[in-house]
C-alpha positions as protocol buffer text, in pm:
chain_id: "A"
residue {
  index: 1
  type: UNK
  ca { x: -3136 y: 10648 z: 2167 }
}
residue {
  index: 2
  type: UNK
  ca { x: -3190 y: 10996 z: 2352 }
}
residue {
  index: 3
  type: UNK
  ca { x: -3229 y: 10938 z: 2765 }
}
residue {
  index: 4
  type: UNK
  ca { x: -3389 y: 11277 z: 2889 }
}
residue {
  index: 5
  type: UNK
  ca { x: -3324 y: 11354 z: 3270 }
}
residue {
  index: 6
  type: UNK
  ca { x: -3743 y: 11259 z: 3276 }
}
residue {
  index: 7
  type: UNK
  ca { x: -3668 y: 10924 z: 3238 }
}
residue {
  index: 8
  type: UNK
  ca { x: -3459 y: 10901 z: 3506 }
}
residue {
  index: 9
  type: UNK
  ca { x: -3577 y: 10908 z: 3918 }
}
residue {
  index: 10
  type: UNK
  ca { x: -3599 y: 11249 z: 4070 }
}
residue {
  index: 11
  type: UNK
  ca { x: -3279 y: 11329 z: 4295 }
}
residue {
  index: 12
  type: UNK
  ca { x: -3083 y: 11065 z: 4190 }
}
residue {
  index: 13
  type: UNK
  ca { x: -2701 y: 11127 z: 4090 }
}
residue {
  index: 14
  type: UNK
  ca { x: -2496 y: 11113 z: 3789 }
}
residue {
  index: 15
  type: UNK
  ca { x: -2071 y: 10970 z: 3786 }
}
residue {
  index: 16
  type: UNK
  ca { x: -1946 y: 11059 z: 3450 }
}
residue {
  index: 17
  type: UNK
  ca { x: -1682 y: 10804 z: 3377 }
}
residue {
  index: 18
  type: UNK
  ca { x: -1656 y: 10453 z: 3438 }
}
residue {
  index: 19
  type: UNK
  ca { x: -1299 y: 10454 z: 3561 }
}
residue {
  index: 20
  type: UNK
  ca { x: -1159 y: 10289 z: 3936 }
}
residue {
  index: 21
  type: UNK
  ca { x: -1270 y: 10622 z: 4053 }
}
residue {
  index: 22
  type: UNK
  ca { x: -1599 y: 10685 z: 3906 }
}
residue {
  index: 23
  type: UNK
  ca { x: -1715 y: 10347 z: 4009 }
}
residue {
  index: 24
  type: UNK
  ca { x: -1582 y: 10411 z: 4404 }
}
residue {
  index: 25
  type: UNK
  ca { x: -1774 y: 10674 z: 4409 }
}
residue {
  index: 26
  type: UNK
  ca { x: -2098 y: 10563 z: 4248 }
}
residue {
  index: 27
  type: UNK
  ca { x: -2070 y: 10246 z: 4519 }
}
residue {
  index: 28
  type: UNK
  ca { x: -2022 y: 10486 z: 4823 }
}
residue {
  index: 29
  type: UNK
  ca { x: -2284 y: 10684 z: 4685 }
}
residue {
  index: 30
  type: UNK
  ca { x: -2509 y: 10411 z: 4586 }
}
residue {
  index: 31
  type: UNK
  ca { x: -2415 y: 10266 z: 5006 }
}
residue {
  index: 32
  type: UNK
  ca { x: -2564 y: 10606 z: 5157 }
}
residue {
  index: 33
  type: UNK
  ca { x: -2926 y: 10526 z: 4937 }
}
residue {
  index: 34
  type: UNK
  ca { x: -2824 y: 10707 z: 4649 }
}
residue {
  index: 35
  type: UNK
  ca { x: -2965 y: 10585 z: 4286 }
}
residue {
  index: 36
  type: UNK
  ca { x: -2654 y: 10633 z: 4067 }
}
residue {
  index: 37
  type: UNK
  ca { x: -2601 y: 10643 z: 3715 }
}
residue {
  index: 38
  type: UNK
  ca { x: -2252 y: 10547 z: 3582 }
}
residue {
  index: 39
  type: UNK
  ca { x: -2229 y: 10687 z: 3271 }
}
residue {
  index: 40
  type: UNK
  ca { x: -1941 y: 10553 z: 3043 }
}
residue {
  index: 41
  type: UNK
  ca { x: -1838 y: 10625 z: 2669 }
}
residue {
  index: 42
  type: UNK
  ca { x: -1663 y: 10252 z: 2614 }
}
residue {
  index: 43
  type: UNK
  ca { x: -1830 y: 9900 z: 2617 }
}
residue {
  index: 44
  type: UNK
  ca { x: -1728 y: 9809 z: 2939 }
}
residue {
  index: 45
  type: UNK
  ca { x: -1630 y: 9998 z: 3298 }
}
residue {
  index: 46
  type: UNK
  ca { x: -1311 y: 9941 z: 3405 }
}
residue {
  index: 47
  type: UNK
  ca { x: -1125 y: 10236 z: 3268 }
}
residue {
  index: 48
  type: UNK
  ca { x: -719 y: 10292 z: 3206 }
}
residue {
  index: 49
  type: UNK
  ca { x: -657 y: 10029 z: 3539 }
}
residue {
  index: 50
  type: UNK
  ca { x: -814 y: 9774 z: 3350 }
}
residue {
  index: 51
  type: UNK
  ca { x: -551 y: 9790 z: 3129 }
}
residue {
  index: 52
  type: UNK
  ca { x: -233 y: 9779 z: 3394 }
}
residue {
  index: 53
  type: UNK
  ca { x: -48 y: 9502 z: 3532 }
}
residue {
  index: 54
  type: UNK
  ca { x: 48 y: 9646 z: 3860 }
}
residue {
  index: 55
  type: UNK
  ca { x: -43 y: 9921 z: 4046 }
}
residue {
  index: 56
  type: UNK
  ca { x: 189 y: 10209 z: 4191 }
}
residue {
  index: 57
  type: UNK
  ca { x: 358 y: 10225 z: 4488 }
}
residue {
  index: 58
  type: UNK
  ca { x: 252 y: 9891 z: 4617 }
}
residue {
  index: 59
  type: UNK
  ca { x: 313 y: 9738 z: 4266 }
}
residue {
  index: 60
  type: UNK
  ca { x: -31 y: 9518 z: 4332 }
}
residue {
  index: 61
  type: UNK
  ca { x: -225 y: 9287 z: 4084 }
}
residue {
  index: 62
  type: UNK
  ca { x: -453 y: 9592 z: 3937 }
}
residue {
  index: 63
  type: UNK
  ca { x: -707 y: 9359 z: 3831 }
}
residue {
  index: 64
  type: UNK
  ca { x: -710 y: 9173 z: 4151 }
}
residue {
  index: 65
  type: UNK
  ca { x: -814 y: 9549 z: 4299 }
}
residue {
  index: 66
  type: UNK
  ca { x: -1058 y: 9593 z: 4051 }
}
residue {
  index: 67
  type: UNK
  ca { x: -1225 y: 9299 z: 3979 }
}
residue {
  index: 68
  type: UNK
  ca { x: -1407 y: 9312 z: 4268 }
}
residue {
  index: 69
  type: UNK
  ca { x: -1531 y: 9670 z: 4252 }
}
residue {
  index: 70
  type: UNK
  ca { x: -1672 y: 9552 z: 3923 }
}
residue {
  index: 71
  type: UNK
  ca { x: -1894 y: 9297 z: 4030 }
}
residue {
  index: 72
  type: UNK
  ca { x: -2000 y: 9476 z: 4337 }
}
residue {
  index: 73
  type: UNK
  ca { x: -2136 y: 9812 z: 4051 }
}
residue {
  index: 74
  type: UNK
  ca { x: -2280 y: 9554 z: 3818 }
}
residue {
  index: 75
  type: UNK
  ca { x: -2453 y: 9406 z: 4129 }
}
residue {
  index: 76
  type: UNK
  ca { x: -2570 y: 9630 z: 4320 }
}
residue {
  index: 77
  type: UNK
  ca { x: -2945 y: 9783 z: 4328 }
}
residue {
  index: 78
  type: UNK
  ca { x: -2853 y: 10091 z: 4345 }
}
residue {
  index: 79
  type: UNK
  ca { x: -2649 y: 10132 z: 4050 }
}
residue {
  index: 80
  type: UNK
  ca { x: -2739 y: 10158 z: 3695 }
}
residue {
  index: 81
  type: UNK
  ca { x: -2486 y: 10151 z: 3407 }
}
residue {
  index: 82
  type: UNK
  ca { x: -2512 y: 10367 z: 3115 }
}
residue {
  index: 83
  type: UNK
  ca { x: -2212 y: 10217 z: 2911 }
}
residue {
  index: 84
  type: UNK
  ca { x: -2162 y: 10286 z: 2555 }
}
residue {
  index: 85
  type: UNK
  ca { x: -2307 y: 10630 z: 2649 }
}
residue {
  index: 86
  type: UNK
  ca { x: -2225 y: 10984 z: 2566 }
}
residue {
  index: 87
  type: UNK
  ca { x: -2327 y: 11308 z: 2780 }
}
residue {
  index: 88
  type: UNK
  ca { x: -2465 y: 11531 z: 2505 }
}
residue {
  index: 89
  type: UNK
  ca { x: -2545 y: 11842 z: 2743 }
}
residue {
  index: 90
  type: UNK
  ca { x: -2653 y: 11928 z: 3157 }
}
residue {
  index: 91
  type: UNK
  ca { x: -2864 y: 12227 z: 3220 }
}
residue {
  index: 92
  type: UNK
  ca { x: -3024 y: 12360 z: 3549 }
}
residue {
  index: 93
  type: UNK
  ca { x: -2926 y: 12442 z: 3911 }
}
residue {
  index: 94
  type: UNK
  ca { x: -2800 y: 12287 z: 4163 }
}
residue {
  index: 95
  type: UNK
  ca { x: -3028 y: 12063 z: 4273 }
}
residue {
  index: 96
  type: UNK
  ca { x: -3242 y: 12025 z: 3957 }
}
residue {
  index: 97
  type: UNK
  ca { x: -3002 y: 11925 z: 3642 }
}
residue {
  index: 98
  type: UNK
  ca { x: -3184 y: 11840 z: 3307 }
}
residue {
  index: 99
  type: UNK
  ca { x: -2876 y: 11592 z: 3130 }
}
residue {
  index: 100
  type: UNK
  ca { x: -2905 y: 11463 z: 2789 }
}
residue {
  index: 101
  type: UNK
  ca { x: -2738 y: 11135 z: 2725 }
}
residue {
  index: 102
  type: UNK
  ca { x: -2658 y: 10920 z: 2413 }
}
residue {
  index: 103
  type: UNK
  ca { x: -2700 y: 10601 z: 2415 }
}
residue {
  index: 104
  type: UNK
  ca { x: -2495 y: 10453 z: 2083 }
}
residue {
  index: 105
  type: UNK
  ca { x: -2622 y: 10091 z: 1942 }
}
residue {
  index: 106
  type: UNK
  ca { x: -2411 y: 9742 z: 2069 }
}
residue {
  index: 107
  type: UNK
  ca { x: -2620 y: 9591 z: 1756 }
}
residue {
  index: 108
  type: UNK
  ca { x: -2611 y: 9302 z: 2026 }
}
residue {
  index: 109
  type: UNK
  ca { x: -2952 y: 9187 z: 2189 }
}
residue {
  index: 110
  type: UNK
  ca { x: -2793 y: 9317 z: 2532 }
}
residue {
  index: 111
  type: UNK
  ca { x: -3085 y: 9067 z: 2689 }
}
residue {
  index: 112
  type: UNK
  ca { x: -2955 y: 8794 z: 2498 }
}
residue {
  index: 113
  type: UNK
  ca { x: -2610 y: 8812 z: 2476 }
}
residue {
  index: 114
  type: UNK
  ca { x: -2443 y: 8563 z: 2740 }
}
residue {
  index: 115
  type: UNK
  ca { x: -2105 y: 8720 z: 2658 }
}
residue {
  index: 116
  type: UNK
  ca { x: -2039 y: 8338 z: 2554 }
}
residue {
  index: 117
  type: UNK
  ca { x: -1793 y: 8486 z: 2266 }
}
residue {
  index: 118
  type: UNK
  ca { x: -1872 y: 8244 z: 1993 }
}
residue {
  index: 119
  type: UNK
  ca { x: -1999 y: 8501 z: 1765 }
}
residue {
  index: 120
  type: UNK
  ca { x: -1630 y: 8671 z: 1793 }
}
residue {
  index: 121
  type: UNK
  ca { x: -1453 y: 8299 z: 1703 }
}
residue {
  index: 122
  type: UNK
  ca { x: -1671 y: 8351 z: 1390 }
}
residue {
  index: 123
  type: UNK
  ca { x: -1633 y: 8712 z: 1284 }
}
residue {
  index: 124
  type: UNK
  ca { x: -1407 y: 8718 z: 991 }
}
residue {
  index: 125
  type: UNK
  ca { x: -1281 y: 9122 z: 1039 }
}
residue {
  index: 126
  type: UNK
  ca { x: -969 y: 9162 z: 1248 }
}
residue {
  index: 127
  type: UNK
  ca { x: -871 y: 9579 z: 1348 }
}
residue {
  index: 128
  type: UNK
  ca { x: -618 y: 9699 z: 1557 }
}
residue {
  index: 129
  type: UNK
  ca { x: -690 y: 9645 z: 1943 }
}
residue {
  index: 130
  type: UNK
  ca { x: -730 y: 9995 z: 2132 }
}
residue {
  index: 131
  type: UNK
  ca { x: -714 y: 9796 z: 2448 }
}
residue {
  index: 132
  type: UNK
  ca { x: -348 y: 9616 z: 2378 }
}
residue {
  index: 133
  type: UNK
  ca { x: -214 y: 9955 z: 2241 }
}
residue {
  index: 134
  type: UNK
  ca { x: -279 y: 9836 z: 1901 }
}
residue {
  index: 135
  type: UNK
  ca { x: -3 y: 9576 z: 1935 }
}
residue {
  index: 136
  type: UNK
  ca { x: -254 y: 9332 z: 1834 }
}
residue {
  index: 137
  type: UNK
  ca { x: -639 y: 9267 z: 1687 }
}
residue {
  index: 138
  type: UNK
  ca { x: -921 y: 9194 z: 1820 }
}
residue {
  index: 139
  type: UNK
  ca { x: -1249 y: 9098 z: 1579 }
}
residue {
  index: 140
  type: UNK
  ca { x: -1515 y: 9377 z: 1468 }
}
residue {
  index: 141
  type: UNK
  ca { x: -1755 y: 9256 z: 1740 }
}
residue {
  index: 142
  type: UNK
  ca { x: -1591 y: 9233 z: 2095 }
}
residue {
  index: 143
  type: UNK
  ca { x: -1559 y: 9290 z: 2450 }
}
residue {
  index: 144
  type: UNK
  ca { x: -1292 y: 9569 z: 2544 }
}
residue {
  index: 145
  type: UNK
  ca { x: -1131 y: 9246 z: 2839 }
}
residue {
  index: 146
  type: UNK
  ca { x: -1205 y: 8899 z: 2946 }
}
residue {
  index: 147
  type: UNK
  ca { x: -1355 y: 9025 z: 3247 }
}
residue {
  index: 148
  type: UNK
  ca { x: -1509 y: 9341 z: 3107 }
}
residue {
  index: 149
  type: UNK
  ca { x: -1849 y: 9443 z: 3248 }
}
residue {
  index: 150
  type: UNK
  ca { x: -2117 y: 9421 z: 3162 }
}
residue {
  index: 151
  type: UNK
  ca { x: -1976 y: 9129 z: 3005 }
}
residue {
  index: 152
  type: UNK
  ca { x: -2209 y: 9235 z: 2649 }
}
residue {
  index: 153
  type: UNK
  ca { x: -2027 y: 9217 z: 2314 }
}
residue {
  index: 154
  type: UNK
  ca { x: -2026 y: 9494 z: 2062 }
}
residue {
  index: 155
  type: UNK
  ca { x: -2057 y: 9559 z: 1688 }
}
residue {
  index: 156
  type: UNK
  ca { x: -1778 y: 9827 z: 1606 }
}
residue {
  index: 157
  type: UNK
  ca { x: -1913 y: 9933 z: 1237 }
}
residue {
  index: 158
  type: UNK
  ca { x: -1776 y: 10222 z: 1053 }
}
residue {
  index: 159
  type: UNK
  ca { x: -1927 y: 10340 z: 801 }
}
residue {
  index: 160
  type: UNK
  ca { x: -1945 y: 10149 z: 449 }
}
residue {
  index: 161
  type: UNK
  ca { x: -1691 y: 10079 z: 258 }
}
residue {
  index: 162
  type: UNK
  ca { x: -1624 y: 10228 z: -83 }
}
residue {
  index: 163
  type: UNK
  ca { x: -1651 y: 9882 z: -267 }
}
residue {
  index: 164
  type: UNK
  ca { x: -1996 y: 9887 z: -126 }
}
residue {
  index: 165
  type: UNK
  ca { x: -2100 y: 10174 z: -162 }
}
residue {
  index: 166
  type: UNK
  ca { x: -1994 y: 10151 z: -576 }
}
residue {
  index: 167
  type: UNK
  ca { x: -2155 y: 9807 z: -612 }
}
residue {
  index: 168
  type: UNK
  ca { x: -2517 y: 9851 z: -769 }
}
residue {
  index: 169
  type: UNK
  ca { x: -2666 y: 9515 z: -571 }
}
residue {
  index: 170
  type: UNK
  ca { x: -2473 y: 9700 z: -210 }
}
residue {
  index: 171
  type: UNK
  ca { x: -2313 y: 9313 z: -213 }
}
residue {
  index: 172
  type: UNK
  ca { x: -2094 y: 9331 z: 136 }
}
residue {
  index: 173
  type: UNK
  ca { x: -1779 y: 9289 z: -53 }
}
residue {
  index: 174
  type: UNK
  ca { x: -1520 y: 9322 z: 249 }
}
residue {
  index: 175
  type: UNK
  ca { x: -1732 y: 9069 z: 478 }
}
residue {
  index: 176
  type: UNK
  ca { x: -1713 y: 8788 z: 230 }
}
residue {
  index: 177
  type: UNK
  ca { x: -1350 y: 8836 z: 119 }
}
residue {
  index: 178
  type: UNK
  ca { x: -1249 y: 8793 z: 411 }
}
residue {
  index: 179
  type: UNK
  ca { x: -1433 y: 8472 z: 494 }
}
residue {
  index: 180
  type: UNK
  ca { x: -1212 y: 8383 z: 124 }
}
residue {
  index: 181
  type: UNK
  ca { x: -942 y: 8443 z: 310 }
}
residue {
  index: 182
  type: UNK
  ca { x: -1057 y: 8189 z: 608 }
}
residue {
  index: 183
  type: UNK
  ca { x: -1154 y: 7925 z: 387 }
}
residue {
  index: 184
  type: UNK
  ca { x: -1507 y: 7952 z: 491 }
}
residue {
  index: 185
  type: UNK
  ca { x: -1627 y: 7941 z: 134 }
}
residue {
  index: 186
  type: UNK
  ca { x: -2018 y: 7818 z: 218 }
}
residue {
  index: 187
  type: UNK
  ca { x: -2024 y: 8129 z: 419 }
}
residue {
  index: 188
  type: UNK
  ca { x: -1844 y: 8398 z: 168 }
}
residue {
  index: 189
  type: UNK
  ca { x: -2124 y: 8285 z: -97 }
}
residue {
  index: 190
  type: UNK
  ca { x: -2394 y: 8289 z: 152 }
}
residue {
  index: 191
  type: UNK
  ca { x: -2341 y: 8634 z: 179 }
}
residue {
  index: 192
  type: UNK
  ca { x: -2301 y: 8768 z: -157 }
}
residue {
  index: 193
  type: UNK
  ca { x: -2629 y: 8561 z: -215 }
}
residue {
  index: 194
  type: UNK
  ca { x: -2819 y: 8790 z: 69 }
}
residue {
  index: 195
  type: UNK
  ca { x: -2811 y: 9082 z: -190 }
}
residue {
  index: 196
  type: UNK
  ca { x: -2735 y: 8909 z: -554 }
}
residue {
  index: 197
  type: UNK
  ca { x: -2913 y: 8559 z: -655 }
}
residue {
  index: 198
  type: UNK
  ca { x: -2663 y: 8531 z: -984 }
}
residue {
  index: 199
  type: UNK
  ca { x: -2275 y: 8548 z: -813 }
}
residue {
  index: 200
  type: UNK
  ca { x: -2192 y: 8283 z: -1057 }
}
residue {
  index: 201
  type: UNK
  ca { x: -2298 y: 8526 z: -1388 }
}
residue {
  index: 202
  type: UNK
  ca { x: -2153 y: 8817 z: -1196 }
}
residue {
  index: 203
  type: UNK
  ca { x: -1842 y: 8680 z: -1162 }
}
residue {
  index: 204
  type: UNK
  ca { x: -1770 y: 8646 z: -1493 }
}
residue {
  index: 205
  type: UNK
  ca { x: -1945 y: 8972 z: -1683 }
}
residue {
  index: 206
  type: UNK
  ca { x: -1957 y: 9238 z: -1389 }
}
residue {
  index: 207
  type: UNK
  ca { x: -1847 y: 9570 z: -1489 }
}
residue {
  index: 208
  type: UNK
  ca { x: -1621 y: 9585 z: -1151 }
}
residue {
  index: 209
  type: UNK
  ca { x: -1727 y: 9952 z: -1013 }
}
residue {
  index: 210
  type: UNK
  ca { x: -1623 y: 9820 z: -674 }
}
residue {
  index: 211
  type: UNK
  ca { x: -1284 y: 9764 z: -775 }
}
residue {
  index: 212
  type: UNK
  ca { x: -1271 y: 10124 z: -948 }
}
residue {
  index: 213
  type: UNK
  ca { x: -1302 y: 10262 z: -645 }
}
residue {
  index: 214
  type: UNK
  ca { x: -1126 y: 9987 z: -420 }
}
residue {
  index: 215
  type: UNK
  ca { x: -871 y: 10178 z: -165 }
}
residue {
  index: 216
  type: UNK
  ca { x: -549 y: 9918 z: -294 }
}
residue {
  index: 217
  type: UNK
  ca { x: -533 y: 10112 z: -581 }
}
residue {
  index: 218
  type: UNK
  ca { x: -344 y: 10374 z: -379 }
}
residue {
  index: 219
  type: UNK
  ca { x: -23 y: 10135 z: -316 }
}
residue {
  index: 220
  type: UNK
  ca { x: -89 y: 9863 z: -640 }
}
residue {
  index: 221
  type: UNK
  ca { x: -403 y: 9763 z: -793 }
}
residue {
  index: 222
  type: UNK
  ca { x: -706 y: 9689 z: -673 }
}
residue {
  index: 223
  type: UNK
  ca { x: -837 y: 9309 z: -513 }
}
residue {
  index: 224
  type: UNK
  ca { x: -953 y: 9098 z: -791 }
}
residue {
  index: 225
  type: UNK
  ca { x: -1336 y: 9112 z: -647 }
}
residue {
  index: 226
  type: UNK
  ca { x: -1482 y: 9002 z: -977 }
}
residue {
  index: 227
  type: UNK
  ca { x: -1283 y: 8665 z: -961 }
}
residue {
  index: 228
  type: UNK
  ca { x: -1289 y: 8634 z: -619 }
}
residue {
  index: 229
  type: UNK
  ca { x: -1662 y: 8633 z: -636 }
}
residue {
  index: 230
  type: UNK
  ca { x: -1597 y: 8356 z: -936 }
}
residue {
  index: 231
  type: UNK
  ca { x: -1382 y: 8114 z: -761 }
}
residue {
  index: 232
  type: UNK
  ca { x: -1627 y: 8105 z: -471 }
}
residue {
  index: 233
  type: UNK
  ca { x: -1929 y: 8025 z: -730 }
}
residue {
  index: 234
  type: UNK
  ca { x: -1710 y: 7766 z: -913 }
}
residue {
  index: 235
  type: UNK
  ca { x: -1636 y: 7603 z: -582 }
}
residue {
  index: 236
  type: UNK
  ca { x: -2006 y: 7535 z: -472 }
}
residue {
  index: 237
  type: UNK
  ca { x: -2035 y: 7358 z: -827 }
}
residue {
  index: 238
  type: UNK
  ca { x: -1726 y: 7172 z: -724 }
}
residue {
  index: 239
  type: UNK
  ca { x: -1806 y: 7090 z: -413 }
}
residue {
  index: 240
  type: UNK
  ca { x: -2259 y: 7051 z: -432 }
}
residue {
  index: 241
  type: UNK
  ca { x: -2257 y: 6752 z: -201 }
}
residue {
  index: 242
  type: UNK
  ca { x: -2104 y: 6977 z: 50 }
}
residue {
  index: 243
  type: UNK
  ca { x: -2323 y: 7308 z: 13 }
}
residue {
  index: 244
  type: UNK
  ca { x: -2650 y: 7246 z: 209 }
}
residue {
  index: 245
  type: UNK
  ca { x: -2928 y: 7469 z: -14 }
}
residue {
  index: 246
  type: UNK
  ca { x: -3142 y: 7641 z: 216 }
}
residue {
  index: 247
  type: UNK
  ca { x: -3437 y: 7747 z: 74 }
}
residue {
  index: 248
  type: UNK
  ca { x: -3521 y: 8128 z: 239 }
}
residue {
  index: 249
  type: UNK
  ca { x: -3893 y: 8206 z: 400 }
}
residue {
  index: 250
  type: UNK
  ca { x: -4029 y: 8489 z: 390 }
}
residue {
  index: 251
  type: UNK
  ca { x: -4150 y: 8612 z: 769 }
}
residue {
  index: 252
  type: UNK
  ca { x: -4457 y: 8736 z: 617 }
}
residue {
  index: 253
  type: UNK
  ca { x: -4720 y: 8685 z: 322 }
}
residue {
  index: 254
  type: UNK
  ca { x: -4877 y: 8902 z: 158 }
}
residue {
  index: 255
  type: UNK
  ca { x: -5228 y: 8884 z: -39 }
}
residue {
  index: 256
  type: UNK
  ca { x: -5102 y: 9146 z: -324 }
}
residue {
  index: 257
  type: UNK
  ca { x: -4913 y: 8985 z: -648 }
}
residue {
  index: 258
  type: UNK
  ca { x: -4679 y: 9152 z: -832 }
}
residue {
  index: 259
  type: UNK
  ca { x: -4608 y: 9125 z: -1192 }
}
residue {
  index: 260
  type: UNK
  ca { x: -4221 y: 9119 z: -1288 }
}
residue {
  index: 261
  type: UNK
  ca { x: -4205 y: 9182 z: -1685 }
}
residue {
  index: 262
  type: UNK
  ca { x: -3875 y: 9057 z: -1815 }
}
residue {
  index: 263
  type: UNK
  ca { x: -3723 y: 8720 z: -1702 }
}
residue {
  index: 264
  type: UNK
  ca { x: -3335 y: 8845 z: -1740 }
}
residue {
  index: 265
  type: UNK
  ca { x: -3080 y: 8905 z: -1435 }
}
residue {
  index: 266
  type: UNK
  ca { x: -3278 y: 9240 z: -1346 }
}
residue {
  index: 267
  type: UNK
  ca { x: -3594 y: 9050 z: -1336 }
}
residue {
  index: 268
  type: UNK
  ca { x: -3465 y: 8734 z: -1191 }
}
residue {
  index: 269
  type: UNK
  ca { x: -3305 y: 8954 z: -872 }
}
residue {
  index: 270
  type: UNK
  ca { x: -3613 y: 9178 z: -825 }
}
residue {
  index: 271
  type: UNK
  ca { x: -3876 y: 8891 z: -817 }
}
residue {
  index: 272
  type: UNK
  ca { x: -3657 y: 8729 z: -548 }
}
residue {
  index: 273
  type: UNK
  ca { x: -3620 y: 9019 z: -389 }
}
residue {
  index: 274
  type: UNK
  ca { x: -3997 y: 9088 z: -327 }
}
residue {
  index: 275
  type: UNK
  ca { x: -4012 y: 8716 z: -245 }
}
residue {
  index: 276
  type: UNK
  ca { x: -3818 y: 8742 z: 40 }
}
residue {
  index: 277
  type: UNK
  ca { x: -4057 y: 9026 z: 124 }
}
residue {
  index: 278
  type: UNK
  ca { x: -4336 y: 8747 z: 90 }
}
């Protein structure tokens, strides 16, 4: 989403960067009657002292400094944070600047979102944590800290994956291997199930395009998707008293019927695909 300067009120200011010193000064701007904007390119204010223990000379708590300074920006009526935000370009004078900001997707209902952090107990994809030095992982959606503000979590995606991009049905391969790898095997089918209605027959005479391109075969050979995709069907047979079947709604109906000539796996998948589209 594109903010023009428009959209924002006449003589206000603009901080660029959410750091300890970008928010002092949008407070003791936003204290003389100032509107501010804090614009900042990360999740969450806070900056580099976020990520300290102690502070030089004094050697002080540096959260216990800024901790408080965050509240007080989130807080106060003066202030509105742009985070997650990119300048794109500032034009004019003195006096009259025309800035162009970017506003990149959460793909978090940021009206919604209670920063409760359940969703990132169940996200199955760990990457390297920015935020710890990349000493660690953190899940795909997350908050940059525990007391990050606004406390809203984010969706980090990246593009799609080549095993996805190969597959004909675009089944999220990566998402439901990983919930494989978790145990969660309800969930891993679930998924595949959201874009193919036969994982059971796939499993056993798919033509494997996603593992012709899968990126393992640059150290080994590639994950065993096929199989994988298999084992997880064969389980729900296993296991049918544990699976609950829930049948999917469509959100609308439609008065037009469509004809589907052919009743094989083409024809199965495309009739409930434009059942799903009611």
């Amino acid at each position: 989403m594109i903010k023009a300067a428009d959209d924002f009120k006449t003589g206000a200011v603009m901080v660029i960067g959410g750091g300890i010193g970008g928010i002092q000064a949008a407070l003791d701007l936003a204290d003389s009657g100032q509107k501010v904007y804090l614009l900042e390119s990360s999740p969450a204010i806070g900056g580099v002292m976020a990520r300290l223990d102690k502070t030089f000379p004094t050697n002080d708590c540096s959260m216990c400094i800024l901790s408080p300074k965050l509240v007080e920006a989130a807080r106060h009526l003066n202030i509105e944070l742009l985070t997650y935000s990119d300048l794109l370009s500032v034009t004019g004078q003195a006096g009259r600047y025309r800035v162009r900001v970017k506003h990149k997707p959460r793909y978090v209902d940021a009206d919604k979102c209670t920063g409760c952090g359940d969703c990132e107990l169940a996200c199955p994809v760990a990457v390297p944590n920015e935020y710890e030095e990349n000493t660690c992982q953190r899940k795909a959606i997350y908050r940059p800290y525990a007391q990050g503000v606004p406390n809203i979590f984010t969706i980090e995606k990246a593009g799609e994956p080549p095993c996805q991009q190969a597959c004909p049905a675009s089944v999220p391969v990566q998402g439901y291997i990983a919930l494989i790898q978790q145990g969660k095997y309800a969930e891993a089918l679930a998924i595949v199930r959201e874009k193919m209605v036969f994982p059971a027959v796939c499993g056993r005479v798919c033509v494997r395009f996603c593992e012709g391109v899968c990126t393992r075969n640059q150290i080994d050979s590639p994950v065993d998707i096929m199989h994988l995709k298999r084992f997880i069907s064969d389980w729900e047979l296993e296991h049918a008293d544990e699976v609950e079947e829930a049948i999917e709604q469509p959100g609308v109906t439609r008065e037009e019927k469509i004809a589907v000539i052919g009743a094989g796996p083409a024809g199965l998948q495309a009739a409930a695909n434009l059942t799903r589209q009611g």
